[in-house]
Each structure stands twice: as structure tokens, then as C-alpha cells.
C-alpha positions in Angstrom: 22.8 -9.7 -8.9 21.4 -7.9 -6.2 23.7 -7.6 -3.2 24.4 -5.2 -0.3 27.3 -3.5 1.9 27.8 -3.0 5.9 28.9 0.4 7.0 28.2 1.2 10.8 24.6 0.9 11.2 23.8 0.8 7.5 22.6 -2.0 5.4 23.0 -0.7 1.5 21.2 -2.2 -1.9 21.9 -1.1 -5.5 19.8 -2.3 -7.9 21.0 -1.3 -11.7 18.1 -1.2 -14.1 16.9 -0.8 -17.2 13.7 1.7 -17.6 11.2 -0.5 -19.6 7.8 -2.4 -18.0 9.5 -6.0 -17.9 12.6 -4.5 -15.5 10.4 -2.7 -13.2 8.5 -6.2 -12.3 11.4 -7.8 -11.7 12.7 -4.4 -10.1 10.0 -4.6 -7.7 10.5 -8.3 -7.0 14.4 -7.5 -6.5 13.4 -5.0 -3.7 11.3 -7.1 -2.1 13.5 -9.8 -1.9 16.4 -8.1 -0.2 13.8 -6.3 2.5 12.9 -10.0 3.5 16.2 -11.1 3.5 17.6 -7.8 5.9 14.2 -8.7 8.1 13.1 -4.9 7.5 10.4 -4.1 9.5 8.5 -2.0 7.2 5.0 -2.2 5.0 6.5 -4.2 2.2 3.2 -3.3 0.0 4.0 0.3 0.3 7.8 -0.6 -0.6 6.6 -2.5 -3.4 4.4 0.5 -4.2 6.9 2.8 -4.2 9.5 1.1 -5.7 7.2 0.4 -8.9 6.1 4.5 -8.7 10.1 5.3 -8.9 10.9 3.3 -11.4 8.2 4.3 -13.7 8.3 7.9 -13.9 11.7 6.9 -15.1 10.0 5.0 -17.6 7.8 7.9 -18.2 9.8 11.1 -18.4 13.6 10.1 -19.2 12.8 8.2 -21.9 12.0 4.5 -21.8 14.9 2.1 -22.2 17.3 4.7 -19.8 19.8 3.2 -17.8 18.7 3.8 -14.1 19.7 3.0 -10.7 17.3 1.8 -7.5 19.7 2.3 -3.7 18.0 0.8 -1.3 19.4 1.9 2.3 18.3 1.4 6.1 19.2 3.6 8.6 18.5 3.2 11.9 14.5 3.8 11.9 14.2 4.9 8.4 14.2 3.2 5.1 15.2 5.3 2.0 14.3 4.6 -1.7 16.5 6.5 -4.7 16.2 6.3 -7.9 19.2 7.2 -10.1 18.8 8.5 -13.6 21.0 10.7 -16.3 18.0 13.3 -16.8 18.8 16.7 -15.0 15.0 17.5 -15.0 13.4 17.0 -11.9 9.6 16.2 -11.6 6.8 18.6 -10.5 4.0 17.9 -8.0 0.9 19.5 -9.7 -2.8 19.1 -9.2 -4.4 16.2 -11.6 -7.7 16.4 -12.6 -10.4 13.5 -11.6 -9.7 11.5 -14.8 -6.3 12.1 -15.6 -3.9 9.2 -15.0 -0.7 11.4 -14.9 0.8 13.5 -12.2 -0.3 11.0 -9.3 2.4 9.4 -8.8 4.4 11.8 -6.7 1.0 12.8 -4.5 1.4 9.2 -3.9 4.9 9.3 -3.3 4.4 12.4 -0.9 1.0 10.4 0.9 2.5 7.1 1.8 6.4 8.3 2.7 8.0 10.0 5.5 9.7 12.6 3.5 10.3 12.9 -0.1 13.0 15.2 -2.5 14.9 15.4 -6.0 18.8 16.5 -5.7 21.1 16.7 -8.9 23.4 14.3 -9.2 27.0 14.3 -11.4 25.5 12.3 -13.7 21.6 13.6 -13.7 19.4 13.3 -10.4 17.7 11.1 -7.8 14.4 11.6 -6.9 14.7 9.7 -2.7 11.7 8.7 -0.4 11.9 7.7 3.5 9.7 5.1 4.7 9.3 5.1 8.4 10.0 1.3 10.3 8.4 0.3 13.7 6.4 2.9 15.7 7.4 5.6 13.9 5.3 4.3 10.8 2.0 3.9 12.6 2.3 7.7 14.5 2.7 9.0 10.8 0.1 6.7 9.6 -2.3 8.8 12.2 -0.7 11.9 10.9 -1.9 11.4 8.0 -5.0 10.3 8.2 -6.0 13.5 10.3 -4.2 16.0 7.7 -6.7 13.9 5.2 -9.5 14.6 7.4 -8.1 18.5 8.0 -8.5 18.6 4.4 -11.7 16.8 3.8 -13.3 19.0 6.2 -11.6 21.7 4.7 -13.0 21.1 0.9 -16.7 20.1 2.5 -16.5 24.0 3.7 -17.0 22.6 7.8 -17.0 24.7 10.6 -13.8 25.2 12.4 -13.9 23.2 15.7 -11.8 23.2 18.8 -11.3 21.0 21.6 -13.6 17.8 22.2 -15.9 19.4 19.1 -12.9 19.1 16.9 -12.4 15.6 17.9 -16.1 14.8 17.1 -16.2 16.4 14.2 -12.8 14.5 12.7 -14.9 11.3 13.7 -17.8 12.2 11.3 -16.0 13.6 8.6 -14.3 9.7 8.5 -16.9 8.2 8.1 -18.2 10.3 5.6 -14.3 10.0 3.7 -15.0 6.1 3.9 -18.5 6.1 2.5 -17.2 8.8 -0.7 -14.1 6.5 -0.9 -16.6 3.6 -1.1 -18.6 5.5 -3.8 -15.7 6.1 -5.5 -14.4 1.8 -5.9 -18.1 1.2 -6.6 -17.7 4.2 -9.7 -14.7 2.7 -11.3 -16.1 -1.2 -11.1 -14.4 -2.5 -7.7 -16.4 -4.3 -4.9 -16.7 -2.5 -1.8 -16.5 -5.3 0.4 -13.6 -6.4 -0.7 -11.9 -3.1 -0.5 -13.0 -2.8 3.1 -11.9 -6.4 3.6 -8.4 -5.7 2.3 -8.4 -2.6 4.5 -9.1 -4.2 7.5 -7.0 -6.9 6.5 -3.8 -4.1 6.3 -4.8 -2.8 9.5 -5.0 -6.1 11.5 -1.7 -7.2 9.8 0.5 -4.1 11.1 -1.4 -3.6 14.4 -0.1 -7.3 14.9 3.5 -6.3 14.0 3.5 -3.2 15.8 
């Protein structure tokens, strides 16, 4: 059952598992659980998300059916993911193509945490992530968003810009990021408006709880 431990400023979480489809839903719904019941003040869809990312490449690369381990623990203004396993092979963030299904899962990782690692372990490894709770979420939710843009710009071949140009020209490369990200639901069969709905939705949700 899942259950934690007080130390200090720590509330602590671990989570056993087994590494097959069936335990990572009920992994997920664990996790989520136990942040509602500590009152964690943190995007619980990006938990969720995380969690399930984890807990898959488990799935994935150890083998599935590996015994594995999920530690939930927050800190002060941070709240750290591991997963545990018995592999000694750490994963690699590599460049996936357009269509290929593999290797996203850490970019995602590394886009929607704090901070993000791999350390070895006596018995194999743990591959952590940091989410970041309160204000500290939303300034690195702003971060991100303008190294996205940096990057957009950056791949559309745009003029360096400095000052009050720079800032106009971060303004029109979003928009242009929304409409190729709206291309890009409308390519793989999703609604647009319903994307933008649920976007907006996010946005008014944690600008409430901020």
C-alpha cells in the first residue's frame, strides 16, 4: 500500500512496482493519489505525465515485467520523481525523427521538469526529475517557452534582434509556433479548437492557483 515518512521538512513516497502496462496505470493513479492527499501544489497532469514516462521506459528498455521502484519526495519548493530499476544502463537523449515514436520520452522529461539526471545505484540506477511548486513553476514555465521561441527562431533562420526588437520579434514567432503547432494536431487527426480550448483551459486553471 502506498504510504509515506516525515523527516524534517520532507514528505517521502515509495511506490514498488512491477514494469508491465496494467501497473503503470495504476502506478500513475497511486502517484496521484498521494500528491492530493500531501496537498502538493504542483501541475498534477504533468506528474501524471511524468510518472507514466518513468515508468515506461522501464517497461521499455529493462525488460518488461522488471521489478522497479517510483520515490516520490517533496522538498521544500521542489518535487522529485525517481524511478528505481536493476539495469545499470542509463538512457540517452538523442534526436528522433518526425515519425518515430521512440526517444521522446526524455525530451519530454527534460521540457516539462525543472532538472532531470540518471545516477547508479547498488542495485542498478534511477533516472530522477524535479518539478517545480508555486511561483517557481510558472517563472520556468516562461523560461521555457522563450528558449522554445530562441529556438524556433533559431531553426526559421530569423534575424538576431536586441532590445524592444527582440521582444517583438519573440511575439511573432509565437504566434507563428501556435499556428505550425495547430497545423500539426490538424495533421495527426485532432481538433484544433479543442486543443486550444484545453490550453487555455491549463492556463486559466494555474494562473488561478498561482
Amino acid at each position: 500500500m502506498p504510504g509515506y515518512e516525515v523527516t524534517g521538512p520532507r514528505l517521502r513516497c515509495v511506490l514498488p512496482f512491477e514494469a508491465v502496462p496494467a501497473e503503470v496505470r495504476l502506478l500513475r493513479r497511486a502517484a496521484v493519489k498521494q500528491l492530493s492527499r500531501w496537498g502538493t501544489p504542483v501541475a498534477v497532469d504533468e506528474a501524471e505525465l511524468l510518472v507514466t514516462e518513468l515508468a515506461t521506459n522501464v517497461v521499455k528498455h529493462v525488460g518488461e515485467g522488471a521489478s522497479a521502484t517510483l520515490i516520490l519526495e517533496w522538498r521544500g519548493e521542489r518535487l522529485r520523481l525517481e524511478v528505481h530499476d536493476k539495469s545499470p544502463v542509463g538512457p540517452s537523449l538523442r534526436t528522433a525523427d518526425c515519425d518515430d515514436e521512440c526517444g521522446r520520452g526524455l525530451h519530454l522529461l527534460a521540457s516539462l521538469s525543472v532538472d532531470w539526471g540518471t545516477v547508479l545505484t547498488a542495485a542498478g540506477k534511477a533516472v530522477w526529475c524535479e518539478l517545480a511548486l508555486g511561483d517557481e513553476q510558472g517563472c520556468r514555465r516562461i523560461e521555457r517557452a522563450a528558449e522554445a521561441l530562441e529556438m524556433y527562431r533559431a531553426a526559421n533562420r530569423s534575424p538576431v534582434l536586441g532590445g524592444g526588437e527582440r521582444a517583438i520579434g519573440l511575439e511573432e514567432s509565437a504566434i507563428e509556433l501556435i499556428a505550425d503547432l495547430l497545423h500539426w494536431t490538424t495533421a495527426r487527426g485532432h481538433d484544433p479548437d479543442d486543443i486550444l480550448d484545453r490550453a487555455q483551459m491549463h492556463y486559466e486553471a494555474e494562473s488561478s492557483a498561482a
